[in-house]
C-alpha positions in Angstrom: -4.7 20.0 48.8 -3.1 17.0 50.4 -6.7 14.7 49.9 -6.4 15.6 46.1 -2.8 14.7 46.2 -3.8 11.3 47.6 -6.7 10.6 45.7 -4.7 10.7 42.6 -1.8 8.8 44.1 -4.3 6.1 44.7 -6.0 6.3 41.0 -2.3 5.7 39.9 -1.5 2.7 41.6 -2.9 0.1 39.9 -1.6 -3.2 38.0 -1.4 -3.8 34.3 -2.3 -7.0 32.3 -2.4 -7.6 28.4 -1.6 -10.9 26.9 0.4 -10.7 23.3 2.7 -12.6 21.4 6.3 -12.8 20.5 8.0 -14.5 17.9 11.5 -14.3 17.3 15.0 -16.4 16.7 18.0 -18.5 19.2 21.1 -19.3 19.3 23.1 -21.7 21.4 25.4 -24.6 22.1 25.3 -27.7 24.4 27.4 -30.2 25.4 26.5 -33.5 27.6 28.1 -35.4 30.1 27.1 -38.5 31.1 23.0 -38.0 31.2 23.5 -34.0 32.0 23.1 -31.0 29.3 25.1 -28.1 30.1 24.7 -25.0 27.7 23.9 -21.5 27.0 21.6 -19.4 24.7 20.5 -16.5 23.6 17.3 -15.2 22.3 16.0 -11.8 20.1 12.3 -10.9 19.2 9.4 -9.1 19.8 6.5 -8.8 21.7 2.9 -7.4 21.2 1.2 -6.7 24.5 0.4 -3.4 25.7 -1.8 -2.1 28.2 -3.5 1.2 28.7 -5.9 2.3 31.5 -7.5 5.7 32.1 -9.0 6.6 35.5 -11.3 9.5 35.5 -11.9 11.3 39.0 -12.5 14.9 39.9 -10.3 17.4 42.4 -11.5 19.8 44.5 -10.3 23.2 44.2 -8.6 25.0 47.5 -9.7 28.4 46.4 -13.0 27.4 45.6 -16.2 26.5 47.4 -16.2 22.8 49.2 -19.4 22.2 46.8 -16.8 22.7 43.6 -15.3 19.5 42.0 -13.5 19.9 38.8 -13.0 16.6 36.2 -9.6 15.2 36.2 -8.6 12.4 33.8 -5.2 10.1 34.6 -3.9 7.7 31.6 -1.2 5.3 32.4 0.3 2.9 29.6 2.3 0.1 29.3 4.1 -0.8 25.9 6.5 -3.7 25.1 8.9 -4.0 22.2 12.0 -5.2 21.4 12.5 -8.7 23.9 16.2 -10.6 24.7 17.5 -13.2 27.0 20.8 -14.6 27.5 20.7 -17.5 29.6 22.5 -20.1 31.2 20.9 -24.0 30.9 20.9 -27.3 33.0 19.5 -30.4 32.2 19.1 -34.0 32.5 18.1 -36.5 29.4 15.9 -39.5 29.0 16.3 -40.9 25.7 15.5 -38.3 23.3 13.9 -35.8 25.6 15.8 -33.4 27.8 14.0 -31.8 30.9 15.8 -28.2 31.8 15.9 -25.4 34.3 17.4 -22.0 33.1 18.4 -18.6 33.9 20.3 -15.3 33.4 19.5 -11.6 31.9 17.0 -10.0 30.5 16.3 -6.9 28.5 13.0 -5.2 26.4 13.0 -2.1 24.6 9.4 -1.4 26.4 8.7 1.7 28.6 6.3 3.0 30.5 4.1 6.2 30.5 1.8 8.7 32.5 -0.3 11.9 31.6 -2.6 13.9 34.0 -5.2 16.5 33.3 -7.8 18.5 34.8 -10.1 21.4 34.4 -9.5 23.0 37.7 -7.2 26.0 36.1 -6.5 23.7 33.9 -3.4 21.8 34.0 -1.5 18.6 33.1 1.2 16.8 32.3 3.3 13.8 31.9 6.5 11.4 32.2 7.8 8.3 30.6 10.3 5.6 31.8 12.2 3.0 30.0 12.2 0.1 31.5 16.0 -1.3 33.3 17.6 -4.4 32.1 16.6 -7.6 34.6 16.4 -11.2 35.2 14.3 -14.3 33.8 14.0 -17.6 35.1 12.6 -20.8 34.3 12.4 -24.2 32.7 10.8 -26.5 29.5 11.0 -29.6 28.1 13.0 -30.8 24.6 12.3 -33.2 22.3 14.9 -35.1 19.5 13.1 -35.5 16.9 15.7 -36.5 14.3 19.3 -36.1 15.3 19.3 -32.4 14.2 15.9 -31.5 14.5 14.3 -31.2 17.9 10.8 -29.3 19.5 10.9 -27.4 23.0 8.6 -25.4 25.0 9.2 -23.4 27.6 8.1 -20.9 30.2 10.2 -17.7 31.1 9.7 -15.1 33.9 11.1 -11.9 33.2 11.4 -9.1 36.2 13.0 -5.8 34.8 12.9 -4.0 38.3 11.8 -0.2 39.1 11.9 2.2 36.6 11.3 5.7 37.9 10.6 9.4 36.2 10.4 13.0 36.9 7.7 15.2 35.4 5.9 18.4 35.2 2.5 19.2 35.9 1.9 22.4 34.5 -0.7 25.0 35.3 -1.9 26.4 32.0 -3.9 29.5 34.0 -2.8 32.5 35.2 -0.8 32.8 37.1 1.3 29.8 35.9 3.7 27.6 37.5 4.6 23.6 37.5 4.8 21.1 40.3 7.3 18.7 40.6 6.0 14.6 40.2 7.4 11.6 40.5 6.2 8.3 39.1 7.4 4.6 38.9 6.7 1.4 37.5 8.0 -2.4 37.7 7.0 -4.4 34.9 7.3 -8.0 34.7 6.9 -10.9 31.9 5.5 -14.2 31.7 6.0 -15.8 28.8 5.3 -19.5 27.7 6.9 -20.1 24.3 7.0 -23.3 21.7 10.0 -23.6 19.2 11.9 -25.9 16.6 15.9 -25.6 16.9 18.4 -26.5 14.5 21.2 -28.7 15.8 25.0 -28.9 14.6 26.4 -31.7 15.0 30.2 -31.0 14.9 32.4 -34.0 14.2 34.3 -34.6 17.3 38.5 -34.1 16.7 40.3 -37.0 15.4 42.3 -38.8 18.3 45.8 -38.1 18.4 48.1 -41.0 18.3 51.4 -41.6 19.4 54.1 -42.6 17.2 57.4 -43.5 18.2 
């Protein structure tokens, strides 16, 4: 009945935290002008966090007396994986430390996941959706600590969009028959990171010289 309908519409609407931890590799180049770093970067690794929540409820059959409530359980589950950026960076130096905002795409191997069930005849089912490629924004600080080695940290915001599914629920009683669900999620990352970068310092080309 359309109160059912709602009430589990309104158990699945909720927001997911879980903090975690990533650790994984860059690669970029810079060049400066005057006291302004322009560059790019890119960035592969993996995260940890995951989040799971089950609501537990109960429906009330149509067919049945208005004093009958059957148990229904609703598990939703959130799980990151494989994390990248490519980005575009801007910044301006003082001495040895360059201050920086950045920017560009985004993508995580993570997805998203639902599963229903009750006792009513009984039935259930589920969906999962991977999340979309997206955007990440933000900014940190770097530190020269030799003239190849340097420290940074930064923070990242990461917003992937709205990744939606089709599913089944499926009566398992008699008579059977499946209704038709749809479910979505938009999943966003914060992530505050610390690193130690490498730097190459190519030897600038020789000047060429004029001989007559």
């Amino acid at each position: 009945m359309p109160a059912d309908i709602a009430a589990v519409d309104a158990e699945g609407s909720q927001i997911l935290n879980k903090p975690g931890f990533t650790v994984g590799a860059e690669l970029g180049y810079n060049w400066q002008v005057g006291l302004f770093v322009f560059g790019f970067e890119t960035d592969i690794g993996g995260l940890t966090a995951s989040s799971r929540t089950v609501s537990n409820g109960f429906i009330k059959g149509t067919a049945t007396p208005a004093t009958s409530f059957f148990p229904s359980t609703l598990s939703q589950r959130v799980n990151d994986g494989l994390y990248g950026t490519v980005r575009g960076r801007l910044g301006v130096t003082f001495d040895r430390l360059l201050i920086y905002a950045t920017g560009g795409l985004a993508y995580t191997a993570g997805n998203y996941g639902f599963t229903y069930f009750d006792t009513l005849t009984p039935s259930g089912g589920g969906v999962a959706a991977p999340n979309k490629l997206g955007y990440v924004v933000g900014g940190g600080l770097e530190y020269a600590i030799t003239d190849n080695w340097s420290v940074k940290g930064e923070f990242l915001y990461s917003q992937f969009g709205k990744s939606t599914a089709t599913g089944q629920i499926n009566n398992f009683g008699v008579p059977t028959f499946s209704n038709t669900f749809v479910t979505s999620v938009r999943v966003q990352e914060y992530a505050g990171r610390v690193g130690l970068n490498y730097r190459f310092n190519w030897p600038s080309p020789a000047p060429v010289v004029a001989k007559y």
